[in-house]
C-alpha positions as CSV (number, residue, x, y, z in Angstrom):
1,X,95.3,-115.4,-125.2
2,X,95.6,-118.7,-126.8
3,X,94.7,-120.2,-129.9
4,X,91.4,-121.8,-128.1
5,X,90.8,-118.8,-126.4
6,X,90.7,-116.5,-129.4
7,X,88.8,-118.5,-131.3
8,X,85.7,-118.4,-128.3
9,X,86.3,-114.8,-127.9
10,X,86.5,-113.9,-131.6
11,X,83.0,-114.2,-132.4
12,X,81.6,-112.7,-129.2
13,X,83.7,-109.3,-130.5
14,X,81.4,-106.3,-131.5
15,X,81.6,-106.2,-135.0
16,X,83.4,-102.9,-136.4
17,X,80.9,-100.6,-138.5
18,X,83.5,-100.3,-141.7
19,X,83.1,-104.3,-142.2
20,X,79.2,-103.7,-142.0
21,X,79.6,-101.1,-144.7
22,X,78.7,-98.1,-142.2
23,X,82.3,-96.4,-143.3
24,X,85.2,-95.5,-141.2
25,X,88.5,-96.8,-142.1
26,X,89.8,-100.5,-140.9
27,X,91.8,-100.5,-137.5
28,X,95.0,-100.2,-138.0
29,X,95.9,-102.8,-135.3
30,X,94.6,-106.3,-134.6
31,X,91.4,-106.9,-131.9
32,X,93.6,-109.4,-130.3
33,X,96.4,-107.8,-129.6
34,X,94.4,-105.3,-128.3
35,X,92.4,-107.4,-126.1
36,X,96.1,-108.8,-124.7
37,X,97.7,-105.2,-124.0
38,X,94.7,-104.3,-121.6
39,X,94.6,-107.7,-120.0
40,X,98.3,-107.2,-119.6
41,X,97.9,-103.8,-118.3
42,X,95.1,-105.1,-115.5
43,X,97.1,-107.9,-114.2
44,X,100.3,-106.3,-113.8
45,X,99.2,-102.6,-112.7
46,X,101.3,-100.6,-114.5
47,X,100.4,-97.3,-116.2
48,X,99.1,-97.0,-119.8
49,X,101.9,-95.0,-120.5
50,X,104.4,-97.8,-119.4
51,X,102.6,-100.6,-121.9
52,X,106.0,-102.7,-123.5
53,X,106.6,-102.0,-126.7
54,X,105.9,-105.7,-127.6
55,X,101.9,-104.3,-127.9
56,X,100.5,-101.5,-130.0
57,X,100.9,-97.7,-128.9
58,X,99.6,-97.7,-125.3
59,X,97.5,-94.3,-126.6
60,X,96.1,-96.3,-129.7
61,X,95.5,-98.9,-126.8
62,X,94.0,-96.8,-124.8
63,X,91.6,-95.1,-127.4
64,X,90.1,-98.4,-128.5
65,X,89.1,-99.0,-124.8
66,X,88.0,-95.8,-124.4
67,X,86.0,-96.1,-127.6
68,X,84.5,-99.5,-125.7
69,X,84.2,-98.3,-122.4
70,X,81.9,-94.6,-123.5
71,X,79.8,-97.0,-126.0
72,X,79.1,-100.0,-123.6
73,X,81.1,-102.4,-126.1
74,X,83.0,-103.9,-122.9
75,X,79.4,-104.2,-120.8
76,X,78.0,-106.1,-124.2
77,X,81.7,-108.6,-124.7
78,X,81.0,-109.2,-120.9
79,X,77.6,-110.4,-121.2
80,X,77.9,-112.5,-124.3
81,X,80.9,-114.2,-122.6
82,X,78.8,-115.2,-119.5
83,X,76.1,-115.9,-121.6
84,X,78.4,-118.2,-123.5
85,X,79.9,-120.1,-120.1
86,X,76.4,-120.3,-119.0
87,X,75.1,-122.3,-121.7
88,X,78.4,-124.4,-121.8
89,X,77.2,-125.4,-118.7
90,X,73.9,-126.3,-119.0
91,X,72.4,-123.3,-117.5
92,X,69.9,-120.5,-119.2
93,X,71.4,-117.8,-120.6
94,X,69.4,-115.6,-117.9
95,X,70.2,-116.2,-114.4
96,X,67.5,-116.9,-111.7
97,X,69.6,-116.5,-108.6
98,X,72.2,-114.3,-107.4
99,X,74.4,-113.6,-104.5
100,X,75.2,-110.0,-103.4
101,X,78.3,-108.9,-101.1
102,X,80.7,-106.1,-100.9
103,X,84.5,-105.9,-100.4
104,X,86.6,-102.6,-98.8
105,X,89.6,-102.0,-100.2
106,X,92.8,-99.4,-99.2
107,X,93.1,-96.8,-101.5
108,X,96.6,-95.5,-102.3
109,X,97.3,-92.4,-100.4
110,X,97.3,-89.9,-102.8
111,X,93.5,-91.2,-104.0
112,X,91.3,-88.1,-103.4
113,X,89.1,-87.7,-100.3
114,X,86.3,-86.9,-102.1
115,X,86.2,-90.6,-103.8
116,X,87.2,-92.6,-100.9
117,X,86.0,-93.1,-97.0
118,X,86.2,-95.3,-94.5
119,X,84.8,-98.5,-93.3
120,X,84.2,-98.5,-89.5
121,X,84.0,-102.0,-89.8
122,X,86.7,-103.2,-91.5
123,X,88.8,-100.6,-90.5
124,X,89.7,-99.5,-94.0
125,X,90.2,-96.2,-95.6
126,X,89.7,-96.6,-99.3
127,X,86.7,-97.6,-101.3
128,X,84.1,-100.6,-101.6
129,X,83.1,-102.0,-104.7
130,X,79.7,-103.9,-104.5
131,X,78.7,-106.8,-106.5
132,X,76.2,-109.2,-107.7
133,X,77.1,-112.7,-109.1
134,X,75.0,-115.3,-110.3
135,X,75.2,-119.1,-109.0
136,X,78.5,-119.2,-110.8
137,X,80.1,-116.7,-109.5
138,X,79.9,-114.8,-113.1
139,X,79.2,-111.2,-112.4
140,X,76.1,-109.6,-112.8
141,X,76.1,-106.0,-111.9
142,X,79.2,-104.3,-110.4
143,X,79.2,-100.3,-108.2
144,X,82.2,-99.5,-106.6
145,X,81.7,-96.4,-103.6
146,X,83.3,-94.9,-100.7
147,X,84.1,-97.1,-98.4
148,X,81.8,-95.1,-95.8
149,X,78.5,-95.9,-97.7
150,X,76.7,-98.5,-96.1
151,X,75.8,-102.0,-97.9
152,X,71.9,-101.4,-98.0
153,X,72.6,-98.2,-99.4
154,X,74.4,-99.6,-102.2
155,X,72.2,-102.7,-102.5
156,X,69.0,-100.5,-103.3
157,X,70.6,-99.0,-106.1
158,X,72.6,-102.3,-107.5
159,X,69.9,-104.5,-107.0
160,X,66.9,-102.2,-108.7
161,X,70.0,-102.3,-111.7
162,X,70.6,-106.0,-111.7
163,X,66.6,-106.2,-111.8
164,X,66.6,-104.4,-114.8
165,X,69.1,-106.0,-116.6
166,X,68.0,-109.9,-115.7
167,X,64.3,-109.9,-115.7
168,X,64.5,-113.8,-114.6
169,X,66.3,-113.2,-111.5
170,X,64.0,-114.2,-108.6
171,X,66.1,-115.0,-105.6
172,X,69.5,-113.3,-104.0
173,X,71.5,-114.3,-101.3
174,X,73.2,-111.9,-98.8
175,X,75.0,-111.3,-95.6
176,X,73.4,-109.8,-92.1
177,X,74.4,-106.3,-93.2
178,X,71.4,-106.5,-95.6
179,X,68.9,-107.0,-93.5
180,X,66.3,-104.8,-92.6
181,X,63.5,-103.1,-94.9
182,X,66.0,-103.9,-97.6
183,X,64.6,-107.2,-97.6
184,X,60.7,-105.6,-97.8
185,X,61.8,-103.4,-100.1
186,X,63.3,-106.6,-102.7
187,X,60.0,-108.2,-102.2
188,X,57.5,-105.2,-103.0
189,X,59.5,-103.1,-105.2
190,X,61.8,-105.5,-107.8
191,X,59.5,-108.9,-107.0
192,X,62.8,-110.4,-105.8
193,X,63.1,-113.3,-102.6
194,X,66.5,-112.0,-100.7
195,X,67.5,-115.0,-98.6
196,X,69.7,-113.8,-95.5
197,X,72.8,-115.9,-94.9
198,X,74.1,-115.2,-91.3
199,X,77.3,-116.4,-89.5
200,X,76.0,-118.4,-86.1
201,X,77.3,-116.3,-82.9
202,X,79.7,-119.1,-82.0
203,X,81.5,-119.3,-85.4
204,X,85.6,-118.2,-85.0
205,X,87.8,-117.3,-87.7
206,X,87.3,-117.4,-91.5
207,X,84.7,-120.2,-92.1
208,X,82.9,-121.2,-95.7
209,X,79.5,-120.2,-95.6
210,X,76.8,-121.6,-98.0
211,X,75.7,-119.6,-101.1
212,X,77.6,-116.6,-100.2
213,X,81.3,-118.3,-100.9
214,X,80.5,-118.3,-104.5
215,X,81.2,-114.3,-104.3
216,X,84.1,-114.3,-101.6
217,X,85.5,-116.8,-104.3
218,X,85.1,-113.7,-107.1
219,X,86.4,-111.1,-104.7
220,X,89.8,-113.5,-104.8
221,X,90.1,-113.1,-107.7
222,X,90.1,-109.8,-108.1
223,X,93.1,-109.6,-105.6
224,X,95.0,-111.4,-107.6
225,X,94.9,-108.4,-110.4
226,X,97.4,-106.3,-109.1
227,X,95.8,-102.7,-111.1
228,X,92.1,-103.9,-108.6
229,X,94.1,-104.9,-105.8
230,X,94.4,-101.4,-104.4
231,X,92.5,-98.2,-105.9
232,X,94.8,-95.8,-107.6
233,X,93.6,-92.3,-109.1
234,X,93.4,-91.7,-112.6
235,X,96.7,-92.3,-114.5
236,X,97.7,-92.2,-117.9
């Protein structure tokens, strides 16, 4: 990170319970560095085990996001960092719209068959992560499946859990593959407006569609990380 950037993340940071007097010794390495070793690790793909030796131990590394990960600390960094872009930008803290989509994705080969499937569809053996973003493409709520499971399936689980978590959200955008009692189900069950937006029957090739680009542009995004480009198993 750079100077500017650690100085908006800084204060967003959980704050360790030995520096509000709950005990525990100080961490022995610095947030920051810690923060750049598993950004590192993300973008590049490489194992824990094969973090340079320019970072802290990749097992200290790994503990702390561990630590983060089991307690919700990354969940809670996430949110105050949207919530901190948001108002940046004028907007409420809370979003009021969303947009929902899914993305397939090959899995390596030795991924294990009880994690992954495949999409009929796509033509993809692998897995399908599921997402909700608001109108700024900042994510919301995140499930990642078998690429077999259909996208209403998924939907009525992530959307009762985005719900949940932003009691202002009203309206959501989605594709044709969310039609259907889905859309009854939005309306009845989480008071939520789902707005279908379809491709018309003579469209050809890739072509912007409005609303739901604002996800496709997140799923880019994610490509370009080369440890979500393509699901591995666990390594250490």
């Amino acid at each position: 990170m750079t100077d500017a950037e650690w100085a908006v993340v800084r204060p967003l940071l959980p704050v360790p319970g030995w520096l509000r007097g709950r005990g525990g010794q100080p961490e022995a390495y610095c947030h920051r560095a810690i923060l750049d070793a598993i950004r590192y690790l993300v973008d590049n793909g490489i194992k824990w085990r094969a973090m340079p030796t320019d970072f802290p131990p990749w097992d200290r590394v790994y503990a702390f996001f561990r630590r983060w990960r089991d307690h919700l600390l990354v969940k809670e960094f996430h949110d105050r960092l949207r919530a901190r872009v948001r108002e940046k930008l004028g907007r409420g803290v809370e979003p009021t719209a969303g947009v929902i989509d899914s993305q397939s994705v090959k899995a390596d080969a030795v991924v294990g068959a009880d994690s992954r499937g495949f999409d009929g569809g796509k033509l993809i053996n692998g897995r399908k992560r599921h997402v909700v973003v608001d109108t700024l493409g900042l994510l919301l709520g995140v499930m990642v499946t078998a690429a077999d499971v259909g996208d209403r399936t998924a939907a009525h689980v992530l959307l009762r859990q985005a719900a949940d978590a932003h009691h202002r959200l009203e309206l959501v955008w989605a594709d044709g593959g969310c039609t259907g009692p889905l859309v009854a189900y939005c309306l009845t069950t989480l008071v939520l407006v789902m707005a279908i937006v379809k491709r018309s029957d003579d469209m050809r090739g890739f072509v912007v569609l409005p609303t739901r680009w604002i996800v496709e542009r997140l799923f880019a995004h994610l490509m370009r990380t080369r440890r979500l480009a393509r699901p591995h198993p666990q390594r250490a």
